[in-house]
BAVEXVO-811169 format. One record per atom (N, C-alpha, C): x, y, z. Coordinates in pm, whole numbers, plus 32768, in hexadecimal, padded with zeros to 4 digits. Example, Ala and Ser with C-alpha at 12.3 -4.5 7.8 and 13.67 -1.06 7.14 Angstrom:
<sites>
85277DC7830C
84CE7E3E830C
85287EB6830C
85057F1F82C4
85577F9682CA
850A80038313
</sites>
This chain:
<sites>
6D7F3E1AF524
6D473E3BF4A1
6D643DC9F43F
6D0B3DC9F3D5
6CFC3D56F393
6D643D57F306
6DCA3D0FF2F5
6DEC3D26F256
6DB83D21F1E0
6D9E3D65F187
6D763D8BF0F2
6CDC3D6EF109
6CAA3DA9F185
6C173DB3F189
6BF33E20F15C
6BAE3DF9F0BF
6B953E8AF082
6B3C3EF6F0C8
6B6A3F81F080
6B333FE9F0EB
6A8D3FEDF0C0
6A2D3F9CF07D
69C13FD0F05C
69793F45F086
697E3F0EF0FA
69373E7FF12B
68C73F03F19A
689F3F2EF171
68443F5DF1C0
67F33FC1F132
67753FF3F15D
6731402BF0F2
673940ACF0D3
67A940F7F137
67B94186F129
682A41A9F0AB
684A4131F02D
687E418FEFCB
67FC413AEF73
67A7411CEF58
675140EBEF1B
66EE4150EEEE
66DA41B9EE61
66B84211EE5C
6628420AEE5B
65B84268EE7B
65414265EE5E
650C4241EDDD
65574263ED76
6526424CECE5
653C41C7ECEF
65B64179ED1D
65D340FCECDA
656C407FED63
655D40A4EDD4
64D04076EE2A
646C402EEDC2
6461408DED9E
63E34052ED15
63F7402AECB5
64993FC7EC79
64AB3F7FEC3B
649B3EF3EC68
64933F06ECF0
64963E7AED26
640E3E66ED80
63BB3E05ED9E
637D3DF6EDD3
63883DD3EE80
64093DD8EE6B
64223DA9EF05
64A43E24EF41
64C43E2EEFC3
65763E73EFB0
65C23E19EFEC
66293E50F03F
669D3DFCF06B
665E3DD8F0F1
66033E40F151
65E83E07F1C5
65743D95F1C3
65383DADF16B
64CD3D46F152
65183C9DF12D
65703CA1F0EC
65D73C42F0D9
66273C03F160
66443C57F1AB
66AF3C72F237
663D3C19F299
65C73C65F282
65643C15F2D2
655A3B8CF2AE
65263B77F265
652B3AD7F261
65643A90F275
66133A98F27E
66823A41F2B2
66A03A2CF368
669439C3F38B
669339A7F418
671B39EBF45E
67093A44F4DC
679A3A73F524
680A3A39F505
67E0398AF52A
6892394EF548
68AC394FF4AF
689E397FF437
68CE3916F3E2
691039AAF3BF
69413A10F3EE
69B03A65F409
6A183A52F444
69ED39FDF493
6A7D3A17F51A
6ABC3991F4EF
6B4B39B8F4F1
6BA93937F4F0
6BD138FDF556
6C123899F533
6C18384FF5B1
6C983816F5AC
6D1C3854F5E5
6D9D3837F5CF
6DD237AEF5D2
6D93374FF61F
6DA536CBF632
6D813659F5C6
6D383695F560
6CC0363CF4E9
6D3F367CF470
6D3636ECF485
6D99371BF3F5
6E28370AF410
6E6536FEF48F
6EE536AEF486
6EDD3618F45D
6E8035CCF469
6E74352BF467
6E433556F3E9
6E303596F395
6E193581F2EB
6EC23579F2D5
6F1A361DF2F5
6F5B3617F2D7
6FCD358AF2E5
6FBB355CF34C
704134F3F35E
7006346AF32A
6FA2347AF310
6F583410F2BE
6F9633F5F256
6F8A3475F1FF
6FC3349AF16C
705D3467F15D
70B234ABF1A4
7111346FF1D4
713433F6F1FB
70E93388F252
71123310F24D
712E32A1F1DE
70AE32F3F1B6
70863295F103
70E832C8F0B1
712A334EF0A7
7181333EF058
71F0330BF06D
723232F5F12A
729D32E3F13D
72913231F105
72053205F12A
71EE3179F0EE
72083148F06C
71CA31A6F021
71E4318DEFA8
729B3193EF61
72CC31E4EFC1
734331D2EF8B
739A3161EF9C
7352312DF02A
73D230B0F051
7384305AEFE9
72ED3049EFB5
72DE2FE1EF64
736B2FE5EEE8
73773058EE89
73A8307CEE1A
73F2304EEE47
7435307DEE9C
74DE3056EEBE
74FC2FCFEECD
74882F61EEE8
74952EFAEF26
74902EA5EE89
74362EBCEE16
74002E7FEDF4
74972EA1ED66
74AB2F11ED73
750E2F57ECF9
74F52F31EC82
74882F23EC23
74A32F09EBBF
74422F47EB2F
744D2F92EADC
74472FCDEA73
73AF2FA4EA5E
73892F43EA75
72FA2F3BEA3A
72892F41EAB0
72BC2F67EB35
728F2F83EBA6
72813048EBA8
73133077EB6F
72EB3120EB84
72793151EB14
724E315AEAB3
71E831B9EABC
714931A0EB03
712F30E7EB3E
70D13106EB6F
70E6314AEC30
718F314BEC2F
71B231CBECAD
71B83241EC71
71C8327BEC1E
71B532F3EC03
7127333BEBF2
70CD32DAEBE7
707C32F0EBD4
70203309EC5A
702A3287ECBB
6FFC32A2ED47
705D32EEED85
70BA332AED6E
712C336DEDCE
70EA3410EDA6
70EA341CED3F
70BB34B0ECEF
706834ABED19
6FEF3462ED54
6F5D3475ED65
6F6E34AEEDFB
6FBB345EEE21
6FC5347EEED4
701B3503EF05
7070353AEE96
70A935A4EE8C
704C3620EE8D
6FEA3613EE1B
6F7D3655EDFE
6F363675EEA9
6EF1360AEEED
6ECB35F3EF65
6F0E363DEFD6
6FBC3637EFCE
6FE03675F01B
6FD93716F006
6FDA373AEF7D
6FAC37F2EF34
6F2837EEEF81
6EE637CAEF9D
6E2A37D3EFBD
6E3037E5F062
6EB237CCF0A2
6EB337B2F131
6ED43847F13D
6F35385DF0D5
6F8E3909F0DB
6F403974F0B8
6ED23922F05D
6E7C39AAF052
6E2439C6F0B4
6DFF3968F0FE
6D9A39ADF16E
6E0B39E1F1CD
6E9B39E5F1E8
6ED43A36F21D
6EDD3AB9F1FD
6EFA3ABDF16E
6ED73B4AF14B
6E533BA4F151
6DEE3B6AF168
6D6E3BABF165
6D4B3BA1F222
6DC23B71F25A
6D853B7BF2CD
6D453B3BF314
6D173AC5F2D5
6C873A46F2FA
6CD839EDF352
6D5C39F8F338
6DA2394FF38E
6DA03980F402
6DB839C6F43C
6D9F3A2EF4D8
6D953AA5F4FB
6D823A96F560
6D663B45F588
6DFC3B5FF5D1
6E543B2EF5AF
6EEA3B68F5E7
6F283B72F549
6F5B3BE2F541
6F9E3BFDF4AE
70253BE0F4B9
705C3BC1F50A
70F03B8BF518
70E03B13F4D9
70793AE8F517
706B3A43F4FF
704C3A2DF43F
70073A9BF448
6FBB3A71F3BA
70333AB9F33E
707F3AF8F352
711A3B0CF314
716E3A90F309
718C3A69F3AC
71D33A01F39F
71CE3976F33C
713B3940F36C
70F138E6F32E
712238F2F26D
70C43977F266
710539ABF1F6
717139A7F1C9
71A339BFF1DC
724039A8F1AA
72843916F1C1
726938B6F20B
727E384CF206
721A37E1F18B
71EC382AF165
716037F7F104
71983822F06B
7189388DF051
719238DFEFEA
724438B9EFA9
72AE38FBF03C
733338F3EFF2
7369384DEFB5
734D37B4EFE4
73993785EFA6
7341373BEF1A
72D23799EED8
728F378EEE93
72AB3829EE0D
731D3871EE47
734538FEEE02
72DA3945EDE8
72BD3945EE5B
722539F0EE5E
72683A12EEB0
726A3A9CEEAF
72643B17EEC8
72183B23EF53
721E3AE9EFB3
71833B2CF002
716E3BA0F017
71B63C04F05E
71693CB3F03C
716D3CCAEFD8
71AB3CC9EF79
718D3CF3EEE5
71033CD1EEA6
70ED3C4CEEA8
70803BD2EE91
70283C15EEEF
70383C27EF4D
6FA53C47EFB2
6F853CC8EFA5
6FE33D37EF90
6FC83DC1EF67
6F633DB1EEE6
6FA53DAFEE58
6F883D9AEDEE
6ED53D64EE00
6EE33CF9EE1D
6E733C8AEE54
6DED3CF5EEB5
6E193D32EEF7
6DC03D93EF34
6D763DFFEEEF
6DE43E24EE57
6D883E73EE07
6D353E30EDAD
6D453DCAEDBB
6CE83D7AED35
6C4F3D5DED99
6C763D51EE19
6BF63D3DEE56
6BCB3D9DEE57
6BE03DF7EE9E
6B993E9EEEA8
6B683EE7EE17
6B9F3EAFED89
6B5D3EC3ED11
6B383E65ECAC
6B1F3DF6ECE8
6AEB3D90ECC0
6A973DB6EC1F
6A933D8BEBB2
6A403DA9EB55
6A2F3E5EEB17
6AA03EA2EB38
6AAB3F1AEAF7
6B0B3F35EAA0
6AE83F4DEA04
6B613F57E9A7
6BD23F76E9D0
6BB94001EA15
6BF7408AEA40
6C69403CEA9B
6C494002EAF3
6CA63FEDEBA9
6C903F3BEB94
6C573F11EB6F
6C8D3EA4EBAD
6D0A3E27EB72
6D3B3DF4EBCA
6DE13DC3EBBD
6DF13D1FEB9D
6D853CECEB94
6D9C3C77EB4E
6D4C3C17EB06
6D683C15EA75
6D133BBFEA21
6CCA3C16E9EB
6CBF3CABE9D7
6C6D3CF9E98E
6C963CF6E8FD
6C223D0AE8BA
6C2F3D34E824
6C6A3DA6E80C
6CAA3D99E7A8
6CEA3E01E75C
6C6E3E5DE6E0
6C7C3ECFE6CA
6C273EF4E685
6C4E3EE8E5CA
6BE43E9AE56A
6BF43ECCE4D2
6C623EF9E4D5
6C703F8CE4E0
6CD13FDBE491
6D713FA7E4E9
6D993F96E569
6DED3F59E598
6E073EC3E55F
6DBB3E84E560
6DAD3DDDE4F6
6E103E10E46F
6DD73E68E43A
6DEC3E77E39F
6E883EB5E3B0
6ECA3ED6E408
6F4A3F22E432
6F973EABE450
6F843E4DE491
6FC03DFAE4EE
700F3D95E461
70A93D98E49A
71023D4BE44C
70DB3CA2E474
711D3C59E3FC
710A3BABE3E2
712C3B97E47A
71C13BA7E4A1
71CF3B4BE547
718D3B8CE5A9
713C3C05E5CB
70F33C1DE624
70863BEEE5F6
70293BD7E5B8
6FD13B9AE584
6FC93AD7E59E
70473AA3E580
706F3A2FE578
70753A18E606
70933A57E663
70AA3A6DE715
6FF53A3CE733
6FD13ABFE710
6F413AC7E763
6EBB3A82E70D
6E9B3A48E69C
6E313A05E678
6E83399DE637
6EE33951E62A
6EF938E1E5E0
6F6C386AE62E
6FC73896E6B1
6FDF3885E725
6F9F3887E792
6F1938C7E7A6
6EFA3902E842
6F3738B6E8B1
6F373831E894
6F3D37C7E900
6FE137B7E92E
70313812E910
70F13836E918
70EA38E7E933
70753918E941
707939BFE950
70B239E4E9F0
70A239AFEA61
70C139CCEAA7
714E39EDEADD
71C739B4EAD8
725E39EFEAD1
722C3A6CEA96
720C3A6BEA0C
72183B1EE9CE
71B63B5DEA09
716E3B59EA38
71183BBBEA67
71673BF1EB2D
71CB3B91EB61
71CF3BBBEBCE
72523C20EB79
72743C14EB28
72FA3C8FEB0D
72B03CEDEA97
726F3CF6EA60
722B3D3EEA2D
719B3D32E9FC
71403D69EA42
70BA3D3AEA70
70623D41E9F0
70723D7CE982
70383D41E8FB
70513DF5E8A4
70253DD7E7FB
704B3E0FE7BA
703E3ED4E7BA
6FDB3ED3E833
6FA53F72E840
6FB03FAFE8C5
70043F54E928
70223F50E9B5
709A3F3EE9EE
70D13F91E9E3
71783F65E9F5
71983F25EA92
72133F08EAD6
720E3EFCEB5E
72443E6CEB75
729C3E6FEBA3
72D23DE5EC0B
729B3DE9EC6F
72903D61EC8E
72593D36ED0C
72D73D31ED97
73573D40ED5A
73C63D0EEDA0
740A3DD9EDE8
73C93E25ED8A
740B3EC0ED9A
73B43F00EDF5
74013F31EE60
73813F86EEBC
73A7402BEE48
73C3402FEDE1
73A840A7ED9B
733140BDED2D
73104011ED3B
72784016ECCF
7211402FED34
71B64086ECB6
716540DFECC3
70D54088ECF2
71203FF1ED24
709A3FB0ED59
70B33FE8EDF7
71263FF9EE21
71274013EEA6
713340C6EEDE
70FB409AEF7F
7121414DEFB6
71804138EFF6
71B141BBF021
725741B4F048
7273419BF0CF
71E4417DF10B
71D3411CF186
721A40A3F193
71FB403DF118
71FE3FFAF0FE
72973F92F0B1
72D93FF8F0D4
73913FCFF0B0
73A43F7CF0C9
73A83F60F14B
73F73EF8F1AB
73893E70F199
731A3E69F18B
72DD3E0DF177
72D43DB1F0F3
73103E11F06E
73253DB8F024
73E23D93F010
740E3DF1F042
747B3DC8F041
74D33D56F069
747A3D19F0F8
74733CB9F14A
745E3C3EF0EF
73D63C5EF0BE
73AE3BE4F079
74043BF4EFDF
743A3C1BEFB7
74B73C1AEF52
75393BDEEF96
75253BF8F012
75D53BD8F049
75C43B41F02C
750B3AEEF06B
74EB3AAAF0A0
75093A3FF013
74EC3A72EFAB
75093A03EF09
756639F6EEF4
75D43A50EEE7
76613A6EEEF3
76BC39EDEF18
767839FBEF94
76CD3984EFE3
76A5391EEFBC
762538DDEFA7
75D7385FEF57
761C384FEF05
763F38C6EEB5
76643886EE1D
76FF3863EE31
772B3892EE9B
77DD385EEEC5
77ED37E1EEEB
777E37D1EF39
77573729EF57
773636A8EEF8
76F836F0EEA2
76DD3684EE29
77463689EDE6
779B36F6EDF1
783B36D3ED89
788736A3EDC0
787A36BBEE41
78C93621EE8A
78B935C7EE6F
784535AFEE79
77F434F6EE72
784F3502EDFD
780F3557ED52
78373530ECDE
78F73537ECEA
792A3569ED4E
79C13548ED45
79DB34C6ED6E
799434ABEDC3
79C63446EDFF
797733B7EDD8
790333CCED87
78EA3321ED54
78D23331ECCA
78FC3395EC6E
78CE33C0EC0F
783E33E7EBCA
786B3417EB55
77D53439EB39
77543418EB18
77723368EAEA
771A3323EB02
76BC32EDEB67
76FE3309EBD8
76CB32F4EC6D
76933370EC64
766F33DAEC58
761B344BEC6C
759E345FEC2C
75E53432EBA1
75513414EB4E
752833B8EB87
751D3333EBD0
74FB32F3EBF2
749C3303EC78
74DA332BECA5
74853350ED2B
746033FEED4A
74793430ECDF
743634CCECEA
74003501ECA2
746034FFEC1A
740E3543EBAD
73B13518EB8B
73A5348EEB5F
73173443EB2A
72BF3488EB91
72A83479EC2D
7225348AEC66
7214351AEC66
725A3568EC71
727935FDEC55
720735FCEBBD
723C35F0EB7B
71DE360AEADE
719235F3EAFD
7143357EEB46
70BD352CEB37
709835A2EBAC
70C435E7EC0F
706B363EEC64
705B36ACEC16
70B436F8EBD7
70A53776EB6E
7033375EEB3D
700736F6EAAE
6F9636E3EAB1
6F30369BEAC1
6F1C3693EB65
6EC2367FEB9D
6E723714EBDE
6F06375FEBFF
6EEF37FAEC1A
6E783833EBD0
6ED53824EB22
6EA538AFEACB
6E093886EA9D
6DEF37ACEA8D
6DA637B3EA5C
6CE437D8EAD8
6D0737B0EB5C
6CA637E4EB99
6CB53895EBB4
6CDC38B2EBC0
6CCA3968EB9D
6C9B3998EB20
6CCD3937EAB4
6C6C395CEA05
6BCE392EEA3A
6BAC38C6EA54
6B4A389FEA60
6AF638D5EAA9
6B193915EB09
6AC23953EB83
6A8B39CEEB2F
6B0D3A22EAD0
6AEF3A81EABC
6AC23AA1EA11
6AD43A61E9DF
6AD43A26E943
6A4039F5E8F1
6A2B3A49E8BC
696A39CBE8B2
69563A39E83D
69203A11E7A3
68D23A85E775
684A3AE4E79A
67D23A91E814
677F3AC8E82C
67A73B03E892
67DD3B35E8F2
684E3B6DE976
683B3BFCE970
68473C6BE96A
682D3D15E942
68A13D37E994
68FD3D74E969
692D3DE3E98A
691E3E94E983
69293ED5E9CD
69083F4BE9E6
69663FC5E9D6
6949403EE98F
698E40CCE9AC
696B4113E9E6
69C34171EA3E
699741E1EA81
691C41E5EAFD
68B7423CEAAD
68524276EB36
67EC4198EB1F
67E6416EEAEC
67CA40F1EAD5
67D0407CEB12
68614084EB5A
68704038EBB9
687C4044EC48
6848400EECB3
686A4017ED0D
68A33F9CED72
68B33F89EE08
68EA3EF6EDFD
68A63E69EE00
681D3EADEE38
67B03E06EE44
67A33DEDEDA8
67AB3E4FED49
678D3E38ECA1
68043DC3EC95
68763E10ECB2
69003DC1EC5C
69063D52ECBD
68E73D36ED3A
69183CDFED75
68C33C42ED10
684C3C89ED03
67DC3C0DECEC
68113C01EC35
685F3C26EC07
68A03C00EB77
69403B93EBAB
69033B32EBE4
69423AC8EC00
68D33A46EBCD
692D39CAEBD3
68EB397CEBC3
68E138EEEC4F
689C38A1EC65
68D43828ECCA
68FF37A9EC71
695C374AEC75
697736DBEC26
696D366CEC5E
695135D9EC49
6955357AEC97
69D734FFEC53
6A1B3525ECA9
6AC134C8EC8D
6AA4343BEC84
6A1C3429ECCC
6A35338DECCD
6A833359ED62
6AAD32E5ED50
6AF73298EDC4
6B613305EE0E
6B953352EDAD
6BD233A9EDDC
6BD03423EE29
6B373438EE34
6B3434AEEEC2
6B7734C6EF14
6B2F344FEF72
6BA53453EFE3
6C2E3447EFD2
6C46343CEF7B
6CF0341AEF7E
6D1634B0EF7E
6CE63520EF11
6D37356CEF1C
6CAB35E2EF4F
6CA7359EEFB2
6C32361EF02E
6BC23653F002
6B653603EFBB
6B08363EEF65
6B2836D2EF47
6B7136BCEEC7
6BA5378FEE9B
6B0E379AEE53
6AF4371EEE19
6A81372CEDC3
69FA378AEDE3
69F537ABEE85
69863804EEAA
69BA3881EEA4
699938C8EE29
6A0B3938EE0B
69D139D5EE1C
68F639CBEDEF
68CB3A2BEE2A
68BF3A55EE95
68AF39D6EF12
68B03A13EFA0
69393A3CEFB1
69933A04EF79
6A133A51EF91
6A273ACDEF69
6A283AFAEF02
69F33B8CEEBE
69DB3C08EF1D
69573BD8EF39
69273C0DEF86
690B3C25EFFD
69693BC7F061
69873BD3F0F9
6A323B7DF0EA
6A8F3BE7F0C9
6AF23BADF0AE
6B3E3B97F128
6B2C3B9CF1B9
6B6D3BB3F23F
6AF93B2BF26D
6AB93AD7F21E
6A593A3EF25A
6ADD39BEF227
6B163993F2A2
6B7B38F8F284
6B363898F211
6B8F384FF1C8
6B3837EBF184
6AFB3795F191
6B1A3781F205
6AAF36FEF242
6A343727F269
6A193798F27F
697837DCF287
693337FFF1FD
69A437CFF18B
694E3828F106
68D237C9F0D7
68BD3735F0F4
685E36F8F0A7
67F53734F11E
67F9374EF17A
67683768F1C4
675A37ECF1A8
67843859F1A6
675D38C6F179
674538FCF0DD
67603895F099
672D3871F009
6691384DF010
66AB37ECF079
660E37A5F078
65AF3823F0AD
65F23872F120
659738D6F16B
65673936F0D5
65DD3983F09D
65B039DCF04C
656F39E6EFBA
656C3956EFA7
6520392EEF1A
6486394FEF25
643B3952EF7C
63A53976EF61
63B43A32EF56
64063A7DEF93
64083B03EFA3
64453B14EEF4
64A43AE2EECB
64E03B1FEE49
64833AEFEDF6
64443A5FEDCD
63FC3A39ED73
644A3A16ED0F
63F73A34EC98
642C3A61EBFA
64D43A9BEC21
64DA3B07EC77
65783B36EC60
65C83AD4EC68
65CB3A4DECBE
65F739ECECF4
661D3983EC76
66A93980EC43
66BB394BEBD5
672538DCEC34
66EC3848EBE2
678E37F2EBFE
67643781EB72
67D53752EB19
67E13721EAC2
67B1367EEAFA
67333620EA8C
675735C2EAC4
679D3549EA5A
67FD3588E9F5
6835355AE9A3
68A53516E9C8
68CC34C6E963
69B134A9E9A2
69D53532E97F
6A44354DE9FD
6A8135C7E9E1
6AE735B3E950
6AF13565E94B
6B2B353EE891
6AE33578E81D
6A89354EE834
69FE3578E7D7
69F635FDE7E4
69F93623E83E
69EF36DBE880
6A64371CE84D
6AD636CDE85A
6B633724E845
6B5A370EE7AA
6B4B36ACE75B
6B6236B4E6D6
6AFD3717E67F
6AB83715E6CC
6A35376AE685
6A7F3809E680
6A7E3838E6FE
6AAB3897E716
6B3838DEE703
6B8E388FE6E1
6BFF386FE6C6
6C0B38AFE620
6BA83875E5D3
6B7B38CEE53C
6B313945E538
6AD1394DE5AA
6A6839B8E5AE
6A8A3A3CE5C9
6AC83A23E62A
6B243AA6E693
6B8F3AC4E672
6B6C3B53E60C
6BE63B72E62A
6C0E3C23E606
6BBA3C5CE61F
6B993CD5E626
6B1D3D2BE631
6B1D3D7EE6A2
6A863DB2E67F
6A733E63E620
69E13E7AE60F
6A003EE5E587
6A393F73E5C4
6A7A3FC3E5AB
6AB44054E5E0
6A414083E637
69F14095E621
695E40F0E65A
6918409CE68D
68CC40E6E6EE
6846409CE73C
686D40B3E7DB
680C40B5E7E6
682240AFE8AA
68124022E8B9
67BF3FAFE885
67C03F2EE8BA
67D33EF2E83F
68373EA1E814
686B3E63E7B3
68883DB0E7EE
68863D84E757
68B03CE5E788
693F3CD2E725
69353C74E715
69C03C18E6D6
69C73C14E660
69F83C3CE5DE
6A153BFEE54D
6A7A3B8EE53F
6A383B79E4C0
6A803B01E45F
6AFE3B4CE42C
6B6B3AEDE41A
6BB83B75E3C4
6B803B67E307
6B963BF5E2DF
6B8B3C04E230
6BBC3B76E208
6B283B45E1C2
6B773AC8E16D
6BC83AE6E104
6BFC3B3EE0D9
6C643B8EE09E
6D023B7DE10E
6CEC3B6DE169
6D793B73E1D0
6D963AFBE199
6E2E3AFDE1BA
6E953A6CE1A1
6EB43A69E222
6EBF3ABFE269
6F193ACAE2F2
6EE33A70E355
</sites>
């Protein structure tokens, strides 16, 4: 069985009323994408992974070699990027795409995720409900709007967290997932998990635990400048690299979000956007193909630009990808977004009150 393959990839929760919001459904979609670009291939997604890995183990003997102050932030900068790269290897473990052996795709996981301080079952639990409610006020778990009357409630530092930081939100969101959602990512007693599910985040809690004993070694033993040096800097630069492609995918004022009988999952999946990184695709696994991901979240990333290409004549018009700088995209949106109105079954994004200071 597949991890965090949401339960509605087939058309039997797709209601009759909402059929006829869309011109197409999920099997009509399903069709157009070629067999193999499902099936993984354990040998292609290990050689990403140790890929990722070489370059960083590379990059470190450069730093180390070169030691000098006006050399680390353009390493923090490629080190954070490749950090990022190695999160993109862990997430197709969590969704299941890196193989069809789940030992493997844990392990992987957790060699990916922990010396980067994710969580992987926590992160991949969590991560599984945001796919399965992709674009619903109500359920879904990451990057949703808050409603008006919640906006108008919300104190200066939660506010200051989520629209004037976004790009540092991630630490707070894995210990407390935002202002109307309580829940650690680290407690098998939050109400993101079932009680199945104990030992799996507990594991991956034991699994940071020990990371973070390791880096206080390092910091005992070469001080704390040596940590910032070779951790924290690229650490920050992956945080936001994290928060700012997840705003973007999900972030846009023309974008709709949905309540209730309104949404269903081909609706919310297709309230994504695609981005083009530039030189940087490949580096960090084209994440940028973000609707075929959406919407066949159990397809590896190396199959997503062809099943992009397959399903663009079937979606059409639904088929959104920005062909702006994601700069341009994030700053825009960055002012635009930042609450949608209390009411409506399909709502978009507000400005805040030019009356707010906050």
């Amino acid at each position: 069985m597949l991890l965090n393959s949401p339960p509605d990839q087939s058309d039997s929760t797709e209601p009759s009323r909402g059929r006829r919001d869309l011109p197409f459904t999920l099997k009509d979609v399903r069709a157009a994408i070629p067999d193999h670009c499902f099936q993984p291939s354990t040998a292609r997604s290990l050689a990403y992974f140790f890929l990722d890995l070489g370059l960083i183990a590379g990059l470190y003997a450069i730093a180390a070699a070169i030691d000098s102050w006006w050399f680390f932030p353009i390493f923090w900068l490629a080190q954070g990027t490749l950090f990022w790269s190695l999160f993109v290897v862990g997430h197709d473990c969590g969704h299941g795409s890196f193989s069809k052996h789940k030992w493997l795709n844990d392990l992987v996981g957790h060699l990916s995720h922990t010396p980067i301080l994710v969580p992987y079952h926590g992160w991949r639990i969590s991560h599984r409900t945001h796919h399965a409610n992709t674009g619903n006020l109500d359920t879904d778990e990451s990057w949703y709007p808050v409603n008006e009357k919640k906006y108008g409630e919300m104190s200066w530092p939660e506010k200051l967290v989520r629209f004037y930081i976004p790009l540092l939100a991630y630490p707070v969101y894995l210990f407390r997932r935002s202002p109307d959602r309580k829940g650690s990512h680290f407690l098998p007693s939050s109400d993101l998990f079932r009680p199945s599910e104990k030992w799996d985040v507990l594991t991956s809690t034991a699994c940071l635990i020990a990371f973070l004993g390791f880096l206080g070694a390092l910091t005992y033993q070469f001080g704390p400048i040596f940590t910032l040096q070779y951790y924290v800097g690229p650490y920050v630069i992956f945080v936001m690299w994290l928060d700012l492609v997840t705003f973007l995918h999900h972030t846009e004022a023309d974008i709709p979000w949905y309540r209730g009988e309104d949404w269903y999952f081909l609706k919310g999946a297709l309230s994504t956007i695609d981005r083009d990184y530039g030189f940087i695709n490949p580096i960090h696994h084209n994440i940028g193909t973000h609707v075929a991901h959406h919407i066949f979240s159990n397809m590896p990333h190396y199959h997503l630009l062809e099943a992009t290409e397959a399903i663009k004549p079937v979606l059409g018009d639904y088929y959104r990808k920005s062909e702006e700088s994601i700069w341009t995209s994030f700053w825009r949106s960055y002012w635009a977004c930042h609450f949608v109105p209390n009411e409506g079954g399909k709502v978009y994004y507000q400005p805040k009150p030019s009356g707010d200071r906050a």
